[in-house]
TORFIZA-436313 format. One line per 2 residues: number of its first residue (from 1); their letters; for each residue z, x, y of C-alpha. Coordinates in Angstrom, 2 decimals, decimal comma, always signed. Layout:
NUM = a = Z X Y  ...
//
This chain:
1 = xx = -18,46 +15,94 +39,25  -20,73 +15,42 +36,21
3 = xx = -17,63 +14,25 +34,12  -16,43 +11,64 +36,15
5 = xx = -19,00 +8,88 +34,76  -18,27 +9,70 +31,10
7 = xx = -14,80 +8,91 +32,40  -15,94 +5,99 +34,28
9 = xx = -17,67 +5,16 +30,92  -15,17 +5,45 +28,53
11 = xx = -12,85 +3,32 +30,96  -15,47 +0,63 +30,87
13 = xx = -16,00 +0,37 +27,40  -12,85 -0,59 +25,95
15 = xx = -14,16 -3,48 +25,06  -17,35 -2,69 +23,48
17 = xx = -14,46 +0,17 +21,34  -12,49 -2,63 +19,96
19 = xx = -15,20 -4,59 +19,13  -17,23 -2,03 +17,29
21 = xx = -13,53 -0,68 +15,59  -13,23 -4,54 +14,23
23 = xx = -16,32 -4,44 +13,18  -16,03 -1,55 +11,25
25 = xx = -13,11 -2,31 +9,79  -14,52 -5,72 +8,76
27 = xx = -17,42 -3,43 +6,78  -15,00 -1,43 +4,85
29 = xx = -13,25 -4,06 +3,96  -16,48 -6,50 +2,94
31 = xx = -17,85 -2,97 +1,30  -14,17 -2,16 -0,36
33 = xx = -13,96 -6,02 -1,92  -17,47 -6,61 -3,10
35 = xx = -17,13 -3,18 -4,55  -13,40 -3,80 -6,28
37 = xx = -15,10 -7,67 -7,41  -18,24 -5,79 -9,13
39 = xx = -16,33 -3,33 -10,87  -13,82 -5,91 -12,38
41 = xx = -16,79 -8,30 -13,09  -18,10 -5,76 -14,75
43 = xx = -15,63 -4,56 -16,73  -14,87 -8,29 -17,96
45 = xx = -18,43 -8,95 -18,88  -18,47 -5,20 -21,19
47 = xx = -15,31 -6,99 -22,58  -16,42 -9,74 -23,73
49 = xx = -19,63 -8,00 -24,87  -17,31 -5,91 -26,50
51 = xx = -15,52 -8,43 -28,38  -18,34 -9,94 -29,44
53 = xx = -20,19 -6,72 -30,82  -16,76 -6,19 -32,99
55 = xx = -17,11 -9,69 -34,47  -20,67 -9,41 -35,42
57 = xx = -19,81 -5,83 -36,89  -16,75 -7,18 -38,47
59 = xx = -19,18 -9,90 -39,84  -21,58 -7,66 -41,14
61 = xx = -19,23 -5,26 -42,67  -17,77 -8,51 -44,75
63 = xx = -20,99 -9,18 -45,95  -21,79 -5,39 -47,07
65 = xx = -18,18 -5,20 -48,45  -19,14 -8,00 -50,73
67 = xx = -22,49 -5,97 -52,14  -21,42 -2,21 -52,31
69 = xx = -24,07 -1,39 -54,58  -26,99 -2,54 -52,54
71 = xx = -27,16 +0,36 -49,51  -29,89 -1,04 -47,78
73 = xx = -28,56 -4,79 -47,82  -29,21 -6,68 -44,85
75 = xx = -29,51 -10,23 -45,38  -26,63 -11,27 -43,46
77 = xx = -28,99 -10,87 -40,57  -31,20 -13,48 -41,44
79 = xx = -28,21 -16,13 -41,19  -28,10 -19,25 -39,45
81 = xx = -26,80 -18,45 -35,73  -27,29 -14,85 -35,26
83 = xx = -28,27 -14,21 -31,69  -31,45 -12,74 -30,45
85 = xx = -31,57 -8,84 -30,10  -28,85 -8,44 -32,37
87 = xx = -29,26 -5,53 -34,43  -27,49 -3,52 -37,66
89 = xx = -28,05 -0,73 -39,85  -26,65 -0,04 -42,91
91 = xx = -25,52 +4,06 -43,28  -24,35 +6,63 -46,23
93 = xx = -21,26 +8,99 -46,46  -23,49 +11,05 -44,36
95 = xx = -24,04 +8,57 -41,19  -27,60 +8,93 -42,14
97 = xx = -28,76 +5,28 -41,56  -30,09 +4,11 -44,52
99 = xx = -31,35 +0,22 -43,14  -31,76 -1,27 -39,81
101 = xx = -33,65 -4,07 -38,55  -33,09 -6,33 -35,66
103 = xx = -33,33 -9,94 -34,94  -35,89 -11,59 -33,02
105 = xx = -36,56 -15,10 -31,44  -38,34 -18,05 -33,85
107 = xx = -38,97 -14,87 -36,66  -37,61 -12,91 -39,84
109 = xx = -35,75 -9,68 -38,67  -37,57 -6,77 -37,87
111 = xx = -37,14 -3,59 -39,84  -36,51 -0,24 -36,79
113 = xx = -38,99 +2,18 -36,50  -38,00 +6,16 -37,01
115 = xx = -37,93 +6,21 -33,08  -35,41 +3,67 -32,87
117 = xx = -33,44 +4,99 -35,69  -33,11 +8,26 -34,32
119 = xx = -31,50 +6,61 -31,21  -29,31 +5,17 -33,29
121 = xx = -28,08 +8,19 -34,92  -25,06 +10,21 -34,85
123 = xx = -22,50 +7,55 -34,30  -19,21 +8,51 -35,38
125 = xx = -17,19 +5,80 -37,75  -14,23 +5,21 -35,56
127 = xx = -14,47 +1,69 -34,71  -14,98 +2,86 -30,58
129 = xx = -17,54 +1,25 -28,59  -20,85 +3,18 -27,47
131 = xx = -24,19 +2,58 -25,75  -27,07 +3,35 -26,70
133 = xx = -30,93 +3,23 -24,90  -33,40 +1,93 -27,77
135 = xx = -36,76 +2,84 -27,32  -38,77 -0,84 -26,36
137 = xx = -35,79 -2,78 -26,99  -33,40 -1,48 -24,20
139 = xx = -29,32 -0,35 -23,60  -27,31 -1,84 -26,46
141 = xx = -23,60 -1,12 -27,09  -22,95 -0,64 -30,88
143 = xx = -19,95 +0,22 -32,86  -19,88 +1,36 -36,26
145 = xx = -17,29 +0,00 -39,16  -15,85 +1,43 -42,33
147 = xx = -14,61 -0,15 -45,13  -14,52 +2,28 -47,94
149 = xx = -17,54 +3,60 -48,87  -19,60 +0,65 -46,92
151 = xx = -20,48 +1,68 -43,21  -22,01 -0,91 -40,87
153 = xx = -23,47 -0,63 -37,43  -23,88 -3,58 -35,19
155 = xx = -25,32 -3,98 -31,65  -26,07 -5,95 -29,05
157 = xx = -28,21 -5,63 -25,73  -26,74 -5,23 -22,63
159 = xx = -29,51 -6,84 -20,25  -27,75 -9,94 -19,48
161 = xx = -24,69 -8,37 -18,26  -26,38 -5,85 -16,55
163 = xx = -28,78 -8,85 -14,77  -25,60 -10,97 -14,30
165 = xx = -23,65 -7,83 -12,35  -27,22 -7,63 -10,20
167 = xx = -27,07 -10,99 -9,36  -23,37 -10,90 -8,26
169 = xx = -23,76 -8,19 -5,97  -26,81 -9,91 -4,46
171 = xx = -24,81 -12,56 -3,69  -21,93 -10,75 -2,25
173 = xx = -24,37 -8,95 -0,39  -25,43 -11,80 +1,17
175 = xx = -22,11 -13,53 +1,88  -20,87 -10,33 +3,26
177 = xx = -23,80 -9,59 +5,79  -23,51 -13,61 +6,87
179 = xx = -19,21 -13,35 +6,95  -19,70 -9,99 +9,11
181 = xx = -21,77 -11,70 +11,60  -20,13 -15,04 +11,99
183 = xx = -16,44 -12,91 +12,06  -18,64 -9,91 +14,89
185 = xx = -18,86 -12,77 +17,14  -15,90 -14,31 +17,06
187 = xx = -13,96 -10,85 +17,64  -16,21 -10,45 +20,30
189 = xx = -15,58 -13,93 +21,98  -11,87 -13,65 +21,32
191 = xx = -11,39 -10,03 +22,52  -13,26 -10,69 +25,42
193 = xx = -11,10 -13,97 +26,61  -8,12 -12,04 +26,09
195 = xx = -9,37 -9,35 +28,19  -10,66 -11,33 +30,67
197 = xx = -7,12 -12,05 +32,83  -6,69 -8,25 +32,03
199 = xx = -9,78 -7,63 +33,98  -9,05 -9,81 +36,79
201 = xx = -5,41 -8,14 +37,28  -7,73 -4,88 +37,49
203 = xx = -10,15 -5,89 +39,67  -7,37 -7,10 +42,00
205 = xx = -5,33 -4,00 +41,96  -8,66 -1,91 +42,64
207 = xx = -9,51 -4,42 +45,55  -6,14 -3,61 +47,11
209 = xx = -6,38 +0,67 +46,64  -9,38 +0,12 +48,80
211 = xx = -7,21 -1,51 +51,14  -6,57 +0,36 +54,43
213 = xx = -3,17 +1,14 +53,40  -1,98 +4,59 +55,52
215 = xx = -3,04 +2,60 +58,86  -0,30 +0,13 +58,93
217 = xx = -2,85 -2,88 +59,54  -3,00 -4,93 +56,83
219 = xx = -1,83 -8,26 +57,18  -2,47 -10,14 +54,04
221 = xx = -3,38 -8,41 +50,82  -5,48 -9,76 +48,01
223 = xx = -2,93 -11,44 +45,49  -3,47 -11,86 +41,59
225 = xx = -4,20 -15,71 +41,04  -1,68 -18,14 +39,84
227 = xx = -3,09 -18,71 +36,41  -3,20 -15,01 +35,95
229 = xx = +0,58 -14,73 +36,29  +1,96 -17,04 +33,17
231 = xx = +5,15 -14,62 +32,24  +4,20 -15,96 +28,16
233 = xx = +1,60 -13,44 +27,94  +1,38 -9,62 +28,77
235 = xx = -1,33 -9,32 +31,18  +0,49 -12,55 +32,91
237 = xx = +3,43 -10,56 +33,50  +1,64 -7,63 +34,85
239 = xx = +0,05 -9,56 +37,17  +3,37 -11,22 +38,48
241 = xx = +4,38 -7,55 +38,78  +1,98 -6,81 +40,63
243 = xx = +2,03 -9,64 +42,85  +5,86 -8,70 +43,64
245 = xx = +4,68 -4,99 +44,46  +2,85 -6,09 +46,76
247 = xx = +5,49 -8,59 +48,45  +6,91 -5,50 +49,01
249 = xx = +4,37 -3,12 +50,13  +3,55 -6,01 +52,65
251 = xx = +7,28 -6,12 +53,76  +7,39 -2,77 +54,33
253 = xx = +4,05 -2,37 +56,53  +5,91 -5,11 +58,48
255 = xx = +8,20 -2,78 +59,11  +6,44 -0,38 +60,00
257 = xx = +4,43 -2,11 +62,69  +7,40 -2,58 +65,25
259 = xx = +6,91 -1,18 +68,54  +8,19 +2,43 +70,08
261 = xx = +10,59 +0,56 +71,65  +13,13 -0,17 +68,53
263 = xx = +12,11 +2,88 +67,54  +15,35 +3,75 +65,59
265 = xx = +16,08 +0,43 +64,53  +12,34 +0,41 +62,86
267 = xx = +13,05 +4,00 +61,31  +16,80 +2,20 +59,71
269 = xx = +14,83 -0,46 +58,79  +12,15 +1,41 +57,30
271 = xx = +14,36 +3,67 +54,78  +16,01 +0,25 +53,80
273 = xx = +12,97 -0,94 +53,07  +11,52 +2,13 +50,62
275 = xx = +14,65 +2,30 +49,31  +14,81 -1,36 +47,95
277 = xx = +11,31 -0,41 +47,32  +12,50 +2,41 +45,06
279 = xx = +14,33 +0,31 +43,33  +12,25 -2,19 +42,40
281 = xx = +9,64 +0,50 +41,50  +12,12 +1,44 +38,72
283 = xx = +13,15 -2,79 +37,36  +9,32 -3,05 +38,12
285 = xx = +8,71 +0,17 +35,41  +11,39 -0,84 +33,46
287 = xx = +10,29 -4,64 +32,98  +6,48 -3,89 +32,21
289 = xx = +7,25 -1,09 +29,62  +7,24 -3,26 +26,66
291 = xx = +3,89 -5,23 +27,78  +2,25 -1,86 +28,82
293 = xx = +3,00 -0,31 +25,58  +1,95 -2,81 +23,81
295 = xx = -1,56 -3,05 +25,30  -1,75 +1,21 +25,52
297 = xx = -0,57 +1,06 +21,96  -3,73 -1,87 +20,59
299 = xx = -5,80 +0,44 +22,86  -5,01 +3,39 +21,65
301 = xx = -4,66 +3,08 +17,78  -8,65 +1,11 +18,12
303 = xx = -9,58 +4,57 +19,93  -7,89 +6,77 +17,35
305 = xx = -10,04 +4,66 +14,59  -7,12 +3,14 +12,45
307 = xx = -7,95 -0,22 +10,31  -6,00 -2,29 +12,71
309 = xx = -7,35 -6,15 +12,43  -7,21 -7,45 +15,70
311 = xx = -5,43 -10,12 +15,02  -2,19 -7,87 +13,14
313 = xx = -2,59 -5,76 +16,73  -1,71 -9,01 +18,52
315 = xx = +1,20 -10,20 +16,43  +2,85 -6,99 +16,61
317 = xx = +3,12 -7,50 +20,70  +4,92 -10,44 +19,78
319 = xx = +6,64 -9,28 +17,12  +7,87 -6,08 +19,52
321 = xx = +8,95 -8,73 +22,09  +10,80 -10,63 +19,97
323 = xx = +12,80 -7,79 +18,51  +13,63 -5,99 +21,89
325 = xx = +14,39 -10,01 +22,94  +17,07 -9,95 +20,44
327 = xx = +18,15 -6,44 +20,97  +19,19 -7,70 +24,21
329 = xx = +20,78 -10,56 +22,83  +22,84 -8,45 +21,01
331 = xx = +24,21 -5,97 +23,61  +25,28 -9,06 +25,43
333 = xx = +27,21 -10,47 +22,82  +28,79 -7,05 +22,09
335 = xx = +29,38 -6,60 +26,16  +31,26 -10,19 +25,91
337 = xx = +33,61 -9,30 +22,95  +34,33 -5,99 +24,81
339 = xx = +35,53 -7,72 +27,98  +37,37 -9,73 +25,41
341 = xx = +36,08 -13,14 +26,13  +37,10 -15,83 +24,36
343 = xx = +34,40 -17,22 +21,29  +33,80 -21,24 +20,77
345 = xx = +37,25 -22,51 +18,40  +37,09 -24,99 +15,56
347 = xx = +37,46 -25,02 +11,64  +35,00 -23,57 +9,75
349 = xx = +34,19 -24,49 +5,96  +33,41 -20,85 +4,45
351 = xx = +32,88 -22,32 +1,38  +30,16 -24,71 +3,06
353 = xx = +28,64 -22,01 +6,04  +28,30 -18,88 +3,31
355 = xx = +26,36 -21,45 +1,02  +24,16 -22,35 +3,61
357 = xx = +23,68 -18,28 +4,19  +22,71 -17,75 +1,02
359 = xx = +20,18 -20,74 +0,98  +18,61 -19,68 +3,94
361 = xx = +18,24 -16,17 +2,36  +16,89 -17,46 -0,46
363 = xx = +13,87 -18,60 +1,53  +13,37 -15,77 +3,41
365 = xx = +13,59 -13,18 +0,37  +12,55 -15,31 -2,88
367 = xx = +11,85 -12,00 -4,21  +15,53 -11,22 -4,62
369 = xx = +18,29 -12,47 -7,06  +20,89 -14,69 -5,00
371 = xx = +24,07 -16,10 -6,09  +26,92 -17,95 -4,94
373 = xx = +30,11 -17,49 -5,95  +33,29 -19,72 -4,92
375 = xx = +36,92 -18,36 -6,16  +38,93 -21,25 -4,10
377 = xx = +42,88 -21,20 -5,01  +43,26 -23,05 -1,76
379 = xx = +40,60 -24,40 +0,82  +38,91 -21,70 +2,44
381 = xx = +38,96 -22,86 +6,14  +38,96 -20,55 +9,22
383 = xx = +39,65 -21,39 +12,99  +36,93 -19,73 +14,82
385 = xx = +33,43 -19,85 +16,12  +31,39 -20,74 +13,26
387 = xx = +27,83 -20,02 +14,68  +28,78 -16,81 +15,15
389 = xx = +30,80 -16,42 +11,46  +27,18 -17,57 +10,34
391 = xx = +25,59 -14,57 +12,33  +27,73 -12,27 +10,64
393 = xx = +27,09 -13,40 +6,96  +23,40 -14,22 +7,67
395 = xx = +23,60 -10,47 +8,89  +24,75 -8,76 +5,93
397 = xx = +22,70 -11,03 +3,55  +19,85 -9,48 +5,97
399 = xx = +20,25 -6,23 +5,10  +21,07 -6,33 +1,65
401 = xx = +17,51 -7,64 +1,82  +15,60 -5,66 +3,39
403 = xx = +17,24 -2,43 +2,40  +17,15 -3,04 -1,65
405 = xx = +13,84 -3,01 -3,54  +12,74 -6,34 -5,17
407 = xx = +14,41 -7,94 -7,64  +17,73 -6,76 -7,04
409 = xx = +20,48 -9,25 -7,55  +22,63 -10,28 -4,20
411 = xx = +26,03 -12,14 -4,40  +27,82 -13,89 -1,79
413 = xx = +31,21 -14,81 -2,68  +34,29 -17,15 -0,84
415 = xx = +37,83 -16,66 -1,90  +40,90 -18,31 -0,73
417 = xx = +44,11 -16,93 -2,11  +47,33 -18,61 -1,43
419 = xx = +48,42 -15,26 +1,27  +47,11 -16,94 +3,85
421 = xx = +43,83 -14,94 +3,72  +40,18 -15,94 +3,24
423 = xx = +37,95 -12,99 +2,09  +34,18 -12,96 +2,28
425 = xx = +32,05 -10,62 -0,38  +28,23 -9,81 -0,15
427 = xx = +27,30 -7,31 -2,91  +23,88 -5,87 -4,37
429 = xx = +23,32 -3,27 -7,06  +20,58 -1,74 -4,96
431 = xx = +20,62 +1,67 -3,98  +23,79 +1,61 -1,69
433 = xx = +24,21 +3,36 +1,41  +23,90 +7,35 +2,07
435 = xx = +27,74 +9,05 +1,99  +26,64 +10,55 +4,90
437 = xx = +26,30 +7,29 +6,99  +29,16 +5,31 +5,70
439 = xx = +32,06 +6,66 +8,30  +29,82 +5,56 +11,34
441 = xx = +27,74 +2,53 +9,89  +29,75 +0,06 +12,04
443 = xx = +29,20 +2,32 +15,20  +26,26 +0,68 +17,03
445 = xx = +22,85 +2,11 +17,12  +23,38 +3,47 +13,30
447 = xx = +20,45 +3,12 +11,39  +19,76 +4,87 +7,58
449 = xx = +16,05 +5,35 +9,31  +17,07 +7,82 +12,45
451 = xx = +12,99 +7,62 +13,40  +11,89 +5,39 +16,20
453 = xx = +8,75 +4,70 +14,62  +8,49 +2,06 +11,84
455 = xx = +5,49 +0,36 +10,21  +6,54 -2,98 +11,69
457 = xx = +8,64 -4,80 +13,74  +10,65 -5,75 +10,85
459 = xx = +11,05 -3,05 +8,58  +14,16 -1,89 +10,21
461 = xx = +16,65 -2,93 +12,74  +18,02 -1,95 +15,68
463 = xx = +21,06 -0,34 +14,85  +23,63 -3,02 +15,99
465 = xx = +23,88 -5,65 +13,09  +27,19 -4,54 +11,63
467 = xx = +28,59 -3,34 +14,79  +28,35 -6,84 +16,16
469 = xx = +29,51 -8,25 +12,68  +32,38 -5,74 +13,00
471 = xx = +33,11 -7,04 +16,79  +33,03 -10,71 +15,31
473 = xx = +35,20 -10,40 +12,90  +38,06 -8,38 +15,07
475 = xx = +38,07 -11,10 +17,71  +38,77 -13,56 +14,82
477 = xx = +41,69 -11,56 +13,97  +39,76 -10,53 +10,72
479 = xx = +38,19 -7,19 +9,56  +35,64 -6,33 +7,97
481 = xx = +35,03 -2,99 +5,48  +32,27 -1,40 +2,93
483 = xx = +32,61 +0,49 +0,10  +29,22 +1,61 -1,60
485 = xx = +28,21 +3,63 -4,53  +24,55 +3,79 -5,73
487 = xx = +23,60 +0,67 -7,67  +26,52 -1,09 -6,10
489 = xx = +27,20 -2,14 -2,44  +29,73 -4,59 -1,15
491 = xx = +31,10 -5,86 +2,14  +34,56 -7,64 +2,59
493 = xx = +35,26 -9,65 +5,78  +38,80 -10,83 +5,58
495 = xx = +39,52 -13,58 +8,26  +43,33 -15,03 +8,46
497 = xx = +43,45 -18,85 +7,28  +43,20 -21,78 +9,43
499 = xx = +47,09 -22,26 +9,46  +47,10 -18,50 +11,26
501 = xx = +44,41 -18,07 +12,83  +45,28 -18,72 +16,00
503 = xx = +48,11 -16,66 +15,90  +45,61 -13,64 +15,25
505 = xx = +42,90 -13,96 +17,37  +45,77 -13,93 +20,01
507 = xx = +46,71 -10,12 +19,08  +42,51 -9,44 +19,83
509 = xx = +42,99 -6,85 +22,46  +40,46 -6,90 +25,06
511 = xx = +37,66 -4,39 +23,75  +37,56 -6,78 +20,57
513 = xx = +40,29 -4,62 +18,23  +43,14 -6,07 +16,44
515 = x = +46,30 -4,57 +18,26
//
């Protein structure tokens, strides 16, 4: 008994969980950038401080160079331009510094006390830059020159970069604490309207469970409302669900309030009933899985702590949708060509349709090399279904593109000899495809990536891309093969030519193979 209301509690707070998981995931990310920004700001503000203490050394060394006799010369410091706080020293074979004096505001430059000196000492001559605290003046970073027997150190402070990097995180500071809020209440106003028809849908199925359900008298039970119900969204569709559950609970407590005296007919009429109910239990199950996952899975991966942003969590739903959407798509097309059902006829350009395929690949992958290449002895002109021709070259040029890394070059070639063939090439030098999977990679539900988990709804497909371009081409009397080595891949589709095509799609046998 005394764990049922941390149960209760943890049930209840779903909402308070995502928004304090956003919310921390907002601060490591606000924490992660200021901190990347100050580091780089930093290291380009030593930089330039750098650059500038090796041109004033570089200066100074000049000058020395110019006077080797005089050890303790220092007069380039009392130049015209020489910034504040800049100081040098002049040192022997030894590194013992011989001279040093530094510059100050509206007056002649000050010789270094013994203190100071010391601070200064053991520098080594290679050219690297060091820092230094100097007693009253501050951190400098210094570099010592050579240039024969002349040795020359130079410095400047590093205050103003160090009050400049202050500053900056200050500011980000600021902005970060003001972006967090502003961003804390939005995720809390968004995640709780998209909750909200979640709740109702709740609330109503926990109004009818308290429903006198075992004593066959309800009448009317307590239906999800309309606007809850929109099939676009997930909790819509589990309330529609759940409005036709209880269509038929109701229709079978009708059933089961006929009198003694049809008796048998009742009992006939109730097994009909729970066995339709049965069955729509199971479409029921089997139509809410992907919204129910998809709301368990958000849940679940903010309760496990992962830096999910809320709005990634939501795109994926839609993402997972639209992938199982055309999953479906594509078992229907295969089911058609296997009952052998004839495709839409008319000449097809390949010339024209694998030029648009490579465009449209273009601006989906600009980070791959794509070419076109036309070998045309003759026009290259099919008779067949050309949306579907598209699908299949649209498909390969797919996976070349997601399966090779960046950069690698894709070519989609047309030929038309005069044999009364048309042959279609897509090629890469990626990677190429595993030995192992080439005698089955036009078998459907082949994938290189046997896992069911992926990082997104696009990193990998569902297995039936070259079956259906494989199906496609057969019922056009065509064929198409691979042969792939590492750093070279390359599909052929050979379709007959327009002159004979219909004479070959009219030897497609009925489960979509040439006979």
């Amino acid at each position: 008994m005394s764990r049922r209301p941390s149960v209760r509690m943890r049930t209840r707070s779903i909402r308070t969980r995502l928004l304090v998981f956003v919310s921390a995931t907002l601060v490591v990310v606000c924490v992660a950038m200021g901190l990347i920004t100050a580091l780089f700001q930093h290291a380009y503000l030593m930089g330039e401080l750098d650059d500038r203490v090796r041109n004033v050394a570089e200066r100074a060394l000049g000058e020395a160079s110019s006077h080797p006799g005089l050890d303790d010369d220092l007069t380039f410091l009392r130049a015209d331009g020489q910034p504040a706080g800049l100081l040098s020293a002049r040192l022997d074979e030894d590194g013992t510094i011989v001279s040093a004096a530094v510059v100050v505001q509206d007056a002649p430059p000050r010789e270094l006390s013994a203190g100071r000196r010391t601070a200064l000492a053991g520098i080594r001559a290679d050219g690297a830059m060091h820092t230094r605290s100097v007693p009253g003046l501050g951190t400098y970073r210094v570099t010592v020159l050579v240039n024969g027997d002349v040795r020359v150190l130079a410095g400047l402070p590093m205050d103003d970069v160090q009050d400049m990097i202050s500053g900056l995180v200050l500011i980000e500071a600021g902005v970060a604490v003001a972006g967090l809020a502003a961003a804390g209440c939005i995720c809390a106003v968004v995640i709780r309207r998209q909750l909200r028809p979640l709740g109702r849908v709740a609330a109503t199925a926990a109004e009818v469970s308290r429903a006198p359900l075992g004593h066959g008298e309800v009448t009317a039970l307590t239906r999800v409302p309309e606007r809850d119900t929109d099939p676009g969204s997930e909790a819509g569709q589990v309330g529609a669900a759940l409005n036709h559950l209880l269509d038929h609970v109701e229709s079978s407590l009708a059933e089961q309030q006929r009198g003694e005296e049809r008796m048998q007919r009742s009992e006939e009429r109730m097994r009909r009933s729970e066995e339709r109910m049965r069955r729509f239990l199971a479409d029921a199950g089997h139509e809410l899985r992907t919204p129910l996952a998809s709301i368990a899975g958000y849940a679940e991966l903010m309760n496990r702590g992962t830096d999910v942003e809320p709005v990634l969590a939501w795109r994926r739903v839609s993402a997972e949708s639209a992938r199982m959407t055309g999953l479906v798509e594509d078992l229907l097309l295969l089911a058609r060509l296997d009952e052998g059902r004839p495709l839409q006829s008319g000449e097809v350009d390949l010339a024209a349709l694998v030029a648009e395929a490579v465009w449209d690949a273009r601006a989906a992958g600009s980070g791959h090399d794509w070419q076109l290449e036309l070998r045309l002895d003759a026009p290259a002109s099919v008779t067949g279904d050309e949306a579907r021709l598209h699908q299949v070259v649209a498909g390969l040029l797919a996976n070349a593109r997601m399966h090779t890394p960046a950069g690698t070059r894709v070519t989609a070639a047309v030929e038309a000899a005069g044999d009364g063939r048309c042959v279609i090439r897509v090629r890469d030098n990626g990677p190429g495809i595993p030995q192992a999977l080439l005698p089955t990679v036009f078998e459907r539900f082949t994938r290189a990536d046997t896992s069911r988990s992926r990082a997104d709804a696009h990193s990998g497909g569902s297995g039936l891309g070259l079956a259906v371009a494989a199906a496609i081409s057969a019922a056009h009397g065509g064929r198409i093969r691979v042969h792939s080595v590492p750093g070279h891949t390359e599909f052929t589709i050979e379709l007959p030519a327009a002159s004979e095509a219909q004479a070959a799609v009219r030897t497609v046998s009925g489960d979509g193979v040439p006979v």
